[in-house]
C-alpha positions in Angstrom: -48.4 24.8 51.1 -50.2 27.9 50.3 -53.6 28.6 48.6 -54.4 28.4 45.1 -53.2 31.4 43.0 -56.0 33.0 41.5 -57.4 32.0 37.7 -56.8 34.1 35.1 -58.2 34.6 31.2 -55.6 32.7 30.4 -56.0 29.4 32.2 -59.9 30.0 31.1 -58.8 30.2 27.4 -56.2 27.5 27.8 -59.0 25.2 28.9 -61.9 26.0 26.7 -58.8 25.4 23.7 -59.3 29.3 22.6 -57.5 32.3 22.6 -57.6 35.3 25.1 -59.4 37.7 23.4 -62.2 35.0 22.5 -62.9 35.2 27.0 -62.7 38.8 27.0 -65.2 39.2 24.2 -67.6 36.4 26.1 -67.6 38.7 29.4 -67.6 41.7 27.7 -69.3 41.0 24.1 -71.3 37.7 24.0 -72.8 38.6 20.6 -69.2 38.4 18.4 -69.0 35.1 19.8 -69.9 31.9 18.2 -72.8 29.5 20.3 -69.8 26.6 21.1 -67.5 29.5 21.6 -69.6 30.5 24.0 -70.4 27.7 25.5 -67.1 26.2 25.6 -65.1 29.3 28.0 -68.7 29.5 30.1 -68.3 25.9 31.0 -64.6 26.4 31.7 -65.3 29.5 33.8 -68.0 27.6 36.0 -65.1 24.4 36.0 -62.0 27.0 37.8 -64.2 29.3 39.4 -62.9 32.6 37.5 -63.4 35.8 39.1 -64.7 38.2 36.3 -64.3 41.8 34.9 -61.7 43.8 37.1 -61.8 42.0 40.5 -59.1 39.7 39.9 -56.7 42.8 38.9 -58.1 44.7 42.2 -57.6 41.8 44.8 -54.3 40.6 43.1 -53.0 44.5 43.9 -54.0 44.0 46.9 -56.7 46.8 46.7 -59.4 45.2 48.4 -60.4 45.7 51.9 -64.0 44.1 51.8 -65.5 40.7 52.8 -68.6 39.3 52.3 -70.8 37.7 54.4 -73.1 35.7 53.1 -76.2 34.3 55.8 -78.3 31.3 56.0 -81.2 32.6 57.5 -81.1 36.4 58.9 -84.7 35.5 60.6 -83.2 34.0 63.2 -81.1 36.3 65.7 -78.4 33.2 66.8 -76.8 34.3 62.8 -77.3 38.3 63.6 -75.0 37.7 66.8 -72.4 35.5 64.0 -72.8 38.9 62.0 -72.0 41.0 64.9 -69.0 39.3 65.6 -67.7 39.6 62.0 -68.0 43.3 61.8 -67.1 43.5 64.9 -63.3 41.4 64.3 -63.4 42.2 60.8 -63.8 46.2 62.0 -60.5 46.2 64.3 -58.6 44.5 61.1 -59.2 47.5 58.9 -61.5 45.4 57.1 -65.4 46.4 55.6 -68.2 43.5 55.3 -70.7 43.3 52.6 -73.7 41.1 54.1 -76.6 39.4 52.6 -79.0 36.7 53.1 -80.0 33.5 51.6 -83.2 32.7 53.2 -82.2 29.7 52.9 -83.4 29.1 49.1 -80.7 27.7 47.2 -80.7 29.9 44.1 -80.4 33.1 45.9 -77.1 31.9 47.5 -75.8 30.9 44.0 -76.7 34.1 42.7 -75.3 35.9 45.9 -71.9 33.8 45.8 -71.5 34.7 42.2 -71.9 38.4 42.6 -69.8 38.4 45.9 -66.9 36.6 43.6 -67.2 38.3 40.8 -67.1 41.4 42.8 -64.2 43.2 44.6 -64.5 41.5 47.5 -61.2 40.0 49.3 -62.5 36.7 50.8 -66.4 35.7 52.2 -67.2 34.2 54.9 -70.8 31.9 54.4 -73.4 30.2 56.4 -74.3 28.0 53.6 -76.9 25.6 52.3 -76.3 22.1 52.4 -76.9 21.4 48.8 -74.4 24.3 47.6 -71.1 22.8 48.6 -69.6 22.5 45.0 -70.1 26.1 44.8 -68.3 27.0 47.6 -65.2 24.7 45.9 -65.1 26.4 42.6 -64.9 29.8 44.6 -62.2 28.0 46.4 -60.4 27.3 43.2 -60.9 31.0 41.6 -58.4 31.4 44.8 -61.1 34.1 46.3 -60.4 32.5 50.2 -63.9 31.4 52.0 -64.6 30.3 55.8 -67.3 28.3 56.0 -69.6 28.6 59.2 -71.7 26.4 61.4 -70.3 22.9 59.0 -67.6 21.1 60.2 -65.1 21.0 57.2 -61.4 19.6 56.7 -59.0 20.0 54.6 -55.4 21.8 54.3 -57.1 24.7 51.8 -60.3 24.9 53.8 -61.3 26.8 56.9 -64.4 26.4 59.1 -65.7 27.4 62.2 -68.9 25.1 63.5 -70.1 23.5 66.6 -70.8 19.8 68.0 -74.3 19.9 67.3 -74.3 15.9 68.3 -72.8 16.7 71.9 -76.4 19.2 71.9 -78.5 17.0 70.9 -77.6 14.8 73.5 -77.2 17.1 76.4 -80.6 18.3 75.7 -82.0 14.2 75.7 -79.8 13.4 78.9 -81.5 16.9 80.6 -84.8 15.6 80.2 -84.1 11.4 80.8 -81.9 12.6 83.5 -85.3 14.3 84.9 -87.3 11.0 84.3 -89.1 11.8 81.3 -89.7 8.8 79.6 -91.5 9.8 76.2 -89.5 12.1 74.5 -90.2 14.4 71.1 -87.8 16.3 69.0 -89.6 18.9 67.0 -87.7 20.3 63.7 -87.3 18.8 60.2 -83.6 17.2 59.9 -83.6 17.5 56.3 -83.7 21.3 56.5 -80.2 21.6 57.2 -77.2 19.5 58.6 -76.9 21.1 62.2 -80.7 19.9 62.8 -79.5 16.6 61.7 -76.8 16.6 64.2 -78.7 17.4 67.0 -81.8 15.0 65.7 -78.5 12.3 66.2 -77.4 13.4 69.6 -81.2 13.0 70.9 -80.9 9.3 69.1 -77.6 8.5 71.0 -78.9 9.7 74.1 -81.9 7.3 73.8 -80.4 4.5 72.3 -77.8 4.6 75.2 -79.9 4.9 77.9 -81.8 1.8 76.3 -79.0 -0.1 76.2 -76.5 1.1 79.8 -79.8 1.5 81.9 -82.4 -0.9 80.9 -84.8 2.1 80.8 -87.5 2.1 77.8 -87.6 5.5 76.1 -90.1 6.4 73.3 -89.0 9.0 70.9 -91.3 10.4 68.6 -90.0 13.1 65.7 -92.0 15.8 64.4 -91.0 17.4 61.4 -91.2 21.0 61.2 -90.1 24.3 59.4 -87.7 26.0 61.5 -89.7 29.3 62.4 -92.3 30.3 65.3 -95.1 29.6 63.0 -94.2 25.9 62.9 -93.6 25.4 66.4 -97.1 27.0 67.1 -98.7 24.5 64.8 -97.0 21.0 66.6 -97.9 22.7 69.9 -101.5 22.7 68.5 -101.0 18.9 67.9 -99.4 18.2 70.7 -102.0 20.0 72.7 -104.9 18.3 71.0 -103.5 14.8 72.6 -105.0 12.7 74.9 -102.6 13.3 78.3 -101.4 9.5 78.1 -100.2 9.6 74.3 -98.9 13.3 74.7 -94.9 13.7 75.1 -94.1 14.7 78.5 -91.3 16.3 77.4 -90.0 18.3 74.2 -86.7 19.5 72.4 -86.9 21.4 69.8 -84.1 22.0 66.7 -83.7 25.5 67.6 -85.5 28.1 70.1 -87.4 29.9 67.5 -89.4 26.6 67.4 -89.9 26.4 71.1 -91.3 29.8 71.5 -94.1 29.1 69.0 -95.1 25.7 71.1 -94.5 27.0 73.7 -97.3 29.8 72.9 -99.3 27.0 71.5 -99.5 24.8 74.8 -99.9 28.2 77.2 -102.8 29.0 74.5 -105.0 25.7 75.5 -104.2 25.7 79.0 -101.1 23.2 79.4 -98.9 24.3 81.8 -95.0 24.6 81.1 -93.5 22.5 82.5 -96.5 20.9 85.1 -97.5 19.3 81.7 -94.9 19.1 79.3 -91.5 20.3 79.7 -89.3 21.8 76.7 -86.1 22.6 75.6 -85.1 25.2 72.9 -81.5 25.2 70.9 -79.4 28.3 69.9 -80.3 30.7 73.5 -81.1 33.5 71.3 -82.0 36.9 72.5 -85.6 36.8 74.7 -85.3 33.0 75.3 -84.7 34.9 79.5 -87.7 36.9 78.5 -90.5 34.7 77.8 -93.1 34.4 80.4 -91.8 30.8 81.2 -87.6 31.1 80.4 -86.5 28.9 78.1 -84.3 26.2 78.9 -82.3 26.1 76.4 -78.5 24.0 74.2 -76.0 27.5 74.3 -74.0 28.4 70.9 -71.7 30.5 71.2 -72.5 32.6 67.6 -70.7 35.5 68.4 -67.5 33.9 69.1 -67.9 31.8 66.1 -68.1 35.2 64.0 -65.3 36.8 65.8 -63.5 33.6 64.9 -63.9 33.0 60.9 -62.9 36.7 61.0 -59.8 36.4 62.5 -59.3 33.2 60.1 -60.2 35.2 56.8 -58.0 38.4 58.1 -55.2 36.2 59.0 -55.4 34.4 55.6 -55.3 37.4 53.8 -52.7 39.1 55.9 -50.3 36.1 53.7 -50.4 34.2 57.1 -51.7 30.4 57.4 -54.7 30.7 60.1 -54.2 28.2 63.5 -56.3 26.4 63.8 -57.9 26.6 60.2 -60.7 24.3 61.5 -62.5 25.0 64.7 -65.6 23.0 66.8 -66.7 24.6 69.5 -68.6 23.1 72.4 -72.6 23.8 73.7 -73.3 24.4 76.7 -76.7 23.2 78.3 -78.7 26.2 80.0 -81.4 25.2 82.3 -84.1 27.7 83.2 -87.8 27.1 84.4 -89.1 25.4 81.8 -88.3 21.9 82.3 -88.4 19.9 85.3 -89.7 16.2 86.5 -92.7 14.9 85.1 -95.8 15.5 86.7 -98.0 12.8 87.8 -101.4 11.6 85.6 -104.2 13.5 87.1 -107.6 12.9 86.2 -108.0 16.5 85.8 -108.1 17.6 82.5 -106.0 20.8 81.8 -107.9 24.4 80.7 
């Protein structure tokens, strides 16, 4: 079965129980229209998702050659390299991008999804926010086609490109047991978006499993933090304020961003990396080689995901039914000199 057709005025009119010209004169001139006139088509417009003005008549002719790209959080360089591999697919398909960024407030993706829809655009491709998934459907349902990236979707009309962000969690927890740490921390706040959740989870399964198949008793403590340097900087503060025997030996953090700023934190009062603490980033951005300890580090591979929900929207709109429409690719651990066995107590105190 093939996508939705696009709405039209007329299924907007047919559902708000007015005519035609009524819709055109509520896009066009608000002011002849009646308050529940009004009211009435803008409810049914937000209901089907209708694509305003002239870009339904544009991308119905086929006249299009533009996608938009619409980014969670440009800050961090793991969704420049998804970027890259848009342009870069979307580029060798004949295809333009539009981009733009969130920042990961909710509003400004409404407000962005809206303008990319109503817009001449011929599909989008999104890093979304978790709470914004009803959007996403009504865009769906205006028949504007949308590839959802980093969440796992299903569905026959749906297509999404993410990664097992479980599986990471837990080869980053089964690294550091695996080196005989036995007090864990994960550093990131799992509310802030569902792929930290994930990976929160894989730590969780990792401990909970070694609990239980090894008889080994591993503490896990979570701190909750914003997902920038800044944050990390202020746990590795805490953290380096412990006392040695309640401080974790060993640390993963939601993504590497965070580990750079404990890291700097730790290095700042004196705690060696990873004599006293080993850590473990998430995403192996740019610089995570770099740093003056490398970063061990859970591998995404964002620039294949971007390639990929290109190739999916340019198939799509080629008239062709993308194979696979749903894809999960696997992380891949990437161990550097930053964590390694725990160090015995010494009754030296650190710098």
């Amino acid at each position: 079965m093939g996508s939705p057709g696009r709405v039209g005025i007329k299924d907007v009119a047919r559902l708000a129980h007015v005519s035609q010209g009524t819709v055109s004169n509520v896009l066009n001139h608000p002011d002849r229209v009646s308050q529940a006139r009004r009211e009435a088509v803008e409810q049914a417009i937000e209901t089907l998702g209708f694509v305003r003005h002239e870009a339904a008549r544009h991308l119905r002719a086929g006249h299009s050659s533009t996608v938009g790209l619409l980014l969670l959080d440009a800050w961090n360089p793991g969704f420049i390299d998804v970027a890259r591999g848009v342009e870069d697919m979307t580029s060798a398909r004949g295809l333009a991008v539009m981009i733009s960024n969130s920042g990961r407030d909710i509003e400004r993706e409404k407000t962005y999804l809206r303008l990319f829809s109503e817009g001449r655009v011929a599909g989008l491709i999104v890093v979304p926010h978790d709470e914004f998934a009803d959007g996403l459907h009504r865009i769906r349902a205006g028949g504007v086609p949308v590839v959802v990236v980093d969440r796992a979707e299903t569905g026959e009309h749906r297509m999404s490109v993410a990664v097992n962000d479980v599986a990471g969690g837990e080869l980053a927890a089964r690294h550091l047991i695996g080196l005989g740490h036995r007090h864990l921390a994960f550093v990131g706040d799992e509310g802030a978006a569902k792929p930290v959740h994930d990976r929160l989870t894989g730590v969780r399964k990792a401990v909970a499993e070694t609990r239980t198949e090894a008889n080994v008793e591993i503490r896990l403590d979570v701190l909750p933090a914003d997902l920038t340097a800044d944050a990390g900087r202020t746990v590795g503060e805490q953290l380096a304020a412990m006392p040695p025997g309640e401080r974790p030996t060993a640390v993963t953090a939601a993504i590497d961003l965070l580990a750079f700023g404990v890291l700097q934190a730790l290095l700042q009062h004196g705690l060696r990396v990873p004599e006293h603490m080993s850590l473990v980033g998430y995403d192996d951005i740019p610089f995570t080689r770099q740093l003056s300890v490398p970063l061990t580090t859970i591998r995404r591979p964002h620039y294949d995901m971007g390639t990929t929900a290109a190739e999916m929207l340019a198939t799509t709109l080629s008239g062709k039914p993308p194979q696979p429409r749903h894809v999960v690719f696997e992380p891949e651990l990437v161990v550097r000199d930053s964590t390694s066995r725990p160090s015995k107590p010494s009754r030296r105190k650190p710098r």
